[in-house]
C-alpha positions as CSV (number, residue, x, y, z in Angstrom):
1,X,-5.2,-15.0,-16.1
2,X,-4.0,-11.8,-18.0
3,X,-3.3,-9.1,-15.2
4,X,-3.1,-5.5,-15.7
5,X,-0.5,-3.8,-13.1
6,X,0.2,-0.3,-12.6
7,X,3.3,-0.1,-10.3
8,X,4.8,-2.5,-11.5
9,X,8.7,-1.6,-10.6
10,X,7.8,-0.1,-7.1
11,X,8.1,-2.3,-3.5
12,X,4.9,-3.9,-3.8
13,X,4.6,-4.3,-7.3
14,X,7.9,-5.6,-8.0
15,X,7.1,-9.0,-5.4
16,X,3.7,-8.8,-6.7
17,X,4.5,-9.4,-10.0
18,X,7.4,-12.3,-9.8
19,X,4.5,-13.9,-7.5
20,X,1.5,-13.9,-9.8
21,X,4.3,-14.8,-12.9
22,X,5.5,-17.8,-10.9
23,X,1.9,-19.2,-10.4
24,X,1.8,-19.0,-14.0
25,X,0.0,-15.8,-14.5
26,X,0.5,-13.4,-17.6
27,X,1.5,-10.2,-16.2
28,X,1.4,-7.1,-18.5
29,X,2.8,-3.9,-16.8
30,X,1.4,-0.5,-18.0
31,X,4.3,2.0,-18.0
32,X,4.0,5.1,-19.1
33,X,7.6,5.9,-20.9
34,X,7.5,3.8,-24.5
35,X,11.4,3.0,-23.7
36,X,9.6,0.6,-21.0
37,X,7.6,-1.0,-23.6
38,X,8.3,-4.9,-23.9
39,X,6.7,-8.3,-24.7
40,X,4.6,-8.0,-21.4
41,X,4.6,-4.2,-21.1
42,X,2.1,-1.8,-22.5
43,X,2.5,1.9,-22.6
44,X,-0.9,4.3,-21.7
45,X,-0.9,8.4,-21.7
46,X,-2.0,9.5,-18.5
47,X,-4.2,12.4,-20.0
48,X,-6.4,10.5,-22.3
49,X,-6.3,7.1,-20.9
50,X,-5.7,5.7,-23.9
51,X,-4.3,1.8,-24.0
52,X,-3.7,-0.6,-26.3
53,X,-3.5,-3.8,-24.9
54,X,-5.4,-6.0,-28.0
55,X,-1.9,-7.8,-28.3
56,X,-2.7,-8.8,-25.2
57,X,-5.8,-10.8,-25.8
58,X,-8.9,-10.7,-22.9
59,X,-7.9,-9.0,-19.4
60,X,-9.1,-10.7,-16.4
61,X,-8.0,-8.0,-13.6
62,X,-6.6,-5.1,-13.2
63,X,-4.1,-4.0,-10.2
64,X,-3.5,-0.6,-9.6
65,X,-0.8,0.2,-7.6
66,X,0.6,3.3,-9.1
67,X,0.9,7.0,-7.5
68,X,3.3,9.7,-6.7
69,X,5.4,8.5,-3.2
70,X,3.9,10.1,-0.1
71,X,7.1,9.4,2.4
72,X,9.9,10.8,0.1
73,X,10.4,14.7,1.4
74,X,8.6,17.5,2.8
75,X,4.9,18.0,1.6
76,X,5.8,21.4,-0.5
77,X,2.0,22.6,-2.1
78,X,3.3,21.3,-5.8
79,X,4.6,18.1,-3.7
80,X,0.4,17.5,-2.2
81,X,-0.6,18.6,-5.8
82,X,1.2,15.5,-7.2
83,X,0.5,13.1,-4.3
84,X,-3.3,14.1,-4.9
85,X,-3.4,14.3,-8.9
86,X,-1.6,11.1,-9.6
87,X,-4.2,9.2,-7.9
88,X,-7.6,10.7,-8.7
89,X,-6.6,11.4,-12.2
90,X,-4.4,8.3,-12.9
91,X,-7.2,5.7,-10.9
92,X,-9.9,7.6,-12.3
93,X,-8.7,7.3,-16.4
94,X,-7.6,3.1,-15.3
95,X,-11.1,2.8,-14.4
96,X,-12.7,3.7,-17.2
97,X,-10.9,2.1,-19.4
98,X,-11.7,-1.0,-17.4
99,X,-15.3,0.0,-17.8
100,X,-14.5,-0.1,-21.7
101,X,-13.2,-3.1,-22.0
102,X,-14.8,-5.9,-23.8
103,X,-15.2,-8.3,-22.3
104,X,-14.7,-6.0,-19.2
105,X,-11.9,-8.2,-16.5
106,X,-14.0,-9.6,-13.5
107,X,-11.9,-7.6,-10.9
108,X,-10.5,-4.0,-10.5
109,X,-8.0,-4.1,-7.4
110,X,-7.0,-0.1,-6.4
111,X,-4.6,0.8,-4.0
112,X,-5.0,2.5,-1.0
113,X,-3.8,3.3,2.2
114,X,-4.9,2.9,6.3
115,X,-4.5,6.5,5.9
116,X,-8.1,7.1,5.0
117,X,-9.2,7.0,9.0
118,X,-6.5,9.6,10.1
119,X,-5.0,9.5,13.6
120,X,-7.0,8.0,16.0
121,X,-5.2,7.1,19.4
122,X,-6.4,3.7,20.6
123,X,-9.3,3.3,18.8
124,X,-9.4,-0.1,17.1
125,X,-10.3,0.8,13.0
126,X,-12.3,-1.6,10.8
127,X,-13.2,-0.9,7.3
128,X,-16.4,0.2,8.7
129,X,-15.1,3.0,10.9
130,X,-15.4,6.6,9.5
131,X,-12.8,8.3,7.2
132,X,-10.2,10.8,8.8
133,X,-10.1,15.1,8.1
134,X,-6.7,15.7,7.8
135,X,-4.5,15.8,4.3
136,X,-4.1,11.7,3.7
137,X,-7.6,10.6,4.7
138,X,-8.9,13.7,2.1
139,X,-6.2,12.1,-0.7
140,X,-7.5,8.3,0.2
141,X,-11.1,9.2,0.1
142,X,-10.5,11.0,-3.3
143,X,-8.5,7.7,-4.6
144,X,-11.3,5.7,-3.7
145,X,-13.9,7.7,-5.4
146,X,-12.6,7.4,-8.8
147,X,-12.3,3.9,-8.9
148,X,-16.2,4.4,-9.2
149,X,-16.7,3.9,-13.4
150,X,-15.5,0.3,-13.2
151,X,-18.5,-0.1,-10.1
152,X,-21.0,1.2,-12.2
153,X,-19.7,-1.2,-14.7
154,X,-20.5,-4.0,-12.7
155,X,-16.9,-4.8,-12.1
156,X,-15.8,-6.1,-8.4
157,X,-13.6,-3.2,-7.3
158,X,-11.7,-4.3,-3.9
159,X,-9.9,-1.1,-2.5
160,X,-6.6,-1.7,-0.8
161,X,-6.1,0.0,2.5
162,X,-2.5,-0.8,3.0
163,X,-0.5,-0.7,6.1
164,X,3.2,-0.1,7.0
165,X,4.5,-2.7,4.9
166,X,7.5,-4.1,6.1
167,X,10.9,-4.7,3.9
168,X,14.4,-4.6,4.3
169,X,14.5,-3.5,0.5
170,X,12.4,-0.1,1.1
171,X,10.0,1.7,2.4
172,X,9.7,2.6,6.5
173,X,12.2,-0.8,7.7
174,X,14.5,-0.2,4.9
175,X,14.9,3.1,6.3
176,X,15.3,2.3,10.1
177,X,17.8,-0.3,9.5
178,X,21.0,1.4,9.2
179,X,20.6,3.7,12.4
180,X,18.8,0.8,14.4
181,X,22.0,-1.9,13.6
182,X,24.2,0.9,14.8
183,X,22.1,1.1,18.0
184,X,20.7,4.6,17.3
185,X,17.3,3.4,17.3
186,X,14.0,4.2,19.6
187,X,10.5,5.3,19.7
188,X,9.7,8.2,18.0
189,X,7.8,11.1,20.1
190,X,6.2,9.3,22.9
191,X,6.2,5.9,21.1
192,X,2.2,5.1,22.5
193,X,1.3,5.8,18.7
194,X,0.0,2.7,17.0
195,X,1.7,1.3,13.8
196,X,-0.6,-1.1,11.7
197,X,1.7,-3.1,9.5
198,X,2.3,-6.1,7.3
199,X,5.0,-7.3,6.1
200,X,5.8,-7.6,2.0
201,X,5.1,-11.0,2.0
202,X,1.6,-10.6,3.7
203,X,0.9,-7.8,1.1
204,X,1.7,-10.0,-1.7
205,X,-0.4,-13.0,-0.4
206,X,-3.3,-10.6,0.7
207,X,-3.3,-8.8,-2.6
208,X,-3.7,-12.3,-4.2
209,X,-6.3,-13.5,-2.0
210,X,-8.5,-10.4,-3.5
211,X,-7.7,-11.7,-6.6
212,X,-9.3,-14.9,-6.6
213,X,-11.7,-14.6,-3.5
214,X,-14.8,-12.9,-4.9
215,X,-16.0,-11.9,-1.2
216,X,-13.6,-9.7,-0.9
217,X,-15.5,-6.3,-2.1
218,X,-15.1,-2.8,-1.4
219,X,-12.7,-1.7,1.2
220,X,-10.4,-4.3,2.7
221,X,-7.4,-3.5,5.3
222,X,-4.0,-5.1,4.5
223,X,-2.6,-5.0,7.7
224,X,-1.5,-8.0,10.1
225,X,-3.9,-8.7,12.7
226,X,-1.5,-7.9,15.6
227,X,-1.0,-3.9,15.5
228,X,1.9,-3.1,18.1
229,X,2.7,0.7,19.4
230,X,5.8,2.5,18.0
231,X,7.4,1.7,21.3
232,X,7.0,-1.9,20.8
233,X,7.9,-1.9,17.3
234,X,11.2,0.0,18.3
235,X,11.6,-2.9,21.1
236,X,10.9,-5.8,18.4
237,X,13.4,-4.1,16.0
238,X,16.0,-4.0,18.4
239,X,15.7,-7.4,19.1
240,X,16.0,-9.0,16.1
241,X,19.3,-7.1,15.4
242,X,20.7,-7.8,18.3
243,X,20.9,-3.7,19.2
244,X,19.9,-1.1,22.2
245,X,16.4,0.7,20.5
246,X,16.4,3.1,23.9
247,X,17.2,6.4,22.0
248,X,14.1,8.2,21.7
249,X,13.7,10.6,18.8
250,X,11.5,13.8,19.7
251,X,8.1,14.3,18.1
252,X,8.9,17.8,17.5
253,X,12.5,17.1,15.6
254,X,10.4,15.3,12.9
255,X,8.4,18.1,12.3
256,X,10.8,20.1,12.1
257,X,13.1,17.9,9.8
258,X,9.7,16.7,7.9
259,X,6.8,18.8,8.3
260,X,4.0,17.6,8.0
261,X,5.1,14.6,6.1
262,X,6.6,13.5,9.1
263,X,3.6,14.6,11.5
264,X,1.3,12.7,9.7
265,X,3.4,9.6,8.7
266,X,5.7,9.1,11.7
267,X,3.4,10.5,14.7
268,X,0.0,9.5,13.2
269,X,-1.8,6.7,15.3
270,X,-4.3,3.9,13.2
271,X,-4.7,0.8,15.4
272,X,-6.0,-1.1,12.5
273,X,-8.2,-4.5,12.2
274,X,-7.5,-7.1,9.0
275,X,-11.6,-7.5,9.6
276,X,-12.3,-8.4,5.6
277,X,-9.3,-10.6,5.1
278,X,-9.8,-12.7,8.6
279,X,-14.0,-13.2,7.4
280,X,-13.0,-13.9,3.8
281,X,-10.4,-17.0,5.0
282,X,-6.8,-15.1,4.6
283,X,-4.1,-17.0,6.3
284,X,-1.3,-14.8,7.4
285,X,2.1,-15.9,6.8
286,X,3.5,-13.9,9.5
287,X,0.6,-12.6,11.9
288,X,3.1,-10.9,14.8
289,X,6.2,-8.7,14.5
290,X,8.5,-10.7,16.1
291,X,8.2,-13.7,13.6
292,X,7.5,-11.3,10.4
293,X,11.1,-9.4,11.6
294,X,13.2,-12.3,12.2
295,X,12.0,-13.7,8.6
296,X,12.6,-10.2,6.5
297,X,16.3,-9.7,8.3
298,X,16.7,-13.3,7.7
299,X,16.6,-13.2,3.9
């Protein structure tokens, strides 16, 4: 197939890409500087939309990955502006260009995030439950929306509620690493908050599944079917290095370190349910923590 991916050079997009180009895919990354611009890159302007991918030949999918980081620094307003903007906008003019397209590609696959149901204790969250009120669940709700020209084209659009996706490369493990290995780690605030995650591996295979499998419709959660609390996690992160996790970090330093960035990314609680992947056949690689950490540190 000819693939259309939108953060391309970010965690996910990066292992997404050498995956589907080892299966023998052709993957053409839309960038938006021209410097970027190679044999498989194509450049677009984020204000009209406009891409030229005839070079290219026929598009069978698109992935859209792209959007302005959410854990990187306090949520200034200009900060929620960009966070916001940079997916409505950016998802909005990628789906109707999709819609344009002739013949149009067979799937539109959107990024978005377990977010969208806000913090809900112990509530177990399927992609049926309801969407959340606070500043992430309004951003996911808005990203979703737009993807809505390449529905009305007739286009299976899969929306990617992803999880805490786990790598020692970036993103929330990258992160704890160095403090845990020097036995500085622990639960964060009270530590009952649950953490739905998956590691980069998972993400990869589970983005691919919606590729191919044509069940897979509408919202889907990428998250391992085995959600554990902060505590746990803390616990299962210890372990696998070989280090004390008993050093609690206080709810109320994050906020004040990270605002509400840190409230609502470091306290928030989404017990989360892989519902759509488990009906639709999805075989996880890695379906508990304790396996999915001791493969990540191992590599």
């Amino acid at each position: 197939m000819n693939i259309l991916i939108s953060g391309s050079t970010g965690l996910v997009g990066t292992a997404l890409c050498a995956t589907l180009a080892s299966e023998g895919h052709r993957v053409i990354r839309l960038v938006r500087g021209r410097s970027e611009i190679g044999p498989n890159a194509v450049a677009w302007d984020p204000v009209t939309g406009q891409i030229d991918t005839e070079k290219f030949g026929d598009i069978n999918a698109v992935i859209h990955l792209a959007g302005e980081g959410v854990g990187n620094g306090r949520w200034t307003a200009a900060k929620k502006r960009r966070i916001l903007e940079s997916r409505r906008l950016g998802t909005r003019l990628l789906a109707e260009m999709t819609a344009q397209m002739n013949p149009r590609p067979a799937a539109f696959l959107s990024a978005s995030a377990i977010g969208r149901y806000g913090s809900c204790g112990d509530e177990i969250l399927t992609e049926k439950s309801s969407s959340g009120s606070d500043f992430l669940a309004d951003v996911c709700a808005e990203w979703e929306s737009a993807t809505q020209p390449a529905s009305d084209a007739g286009i299976r659009v899969a929306l990617l509620r992803i999880g805490v996706v786990l790598s020692p490369d970036g993103g929330a493990l990258g992160k704890m690493l160095f403090p845990f290995k020097l036995g500085l780690g622990g639960p964060i605030g009270g530590g009952r908050q649950w953490m739905s995650w998956i590691g980069l591996d998972d993400t990869v295979g589970a983005i691919c599944h919606a590729l191919t499998e044509t069940r897979v419709k509408g919202a889907v959660n990428l998250v391992a079917p085995n959600p554990v609390t902060n505590r746990e996690f803390a616990q299962a992160l210890g372990r696998a290095l070989g280090r004390p996790a008993i050093l609690p970090i206080p709810g109320f330093i994050i906020g004040l370190i990270f605002g509400e960035m840190g409230i609502a990314t470091a306290l928030s609680s989404a017990r989360v349910s892989p519902e759509v992947l488990e009906q639709t056949g999805y075989q996880f690689l890695y379906p508990r923590l304790d396996e999915a950490l001791a493969e990540l540190l191992r590599k």
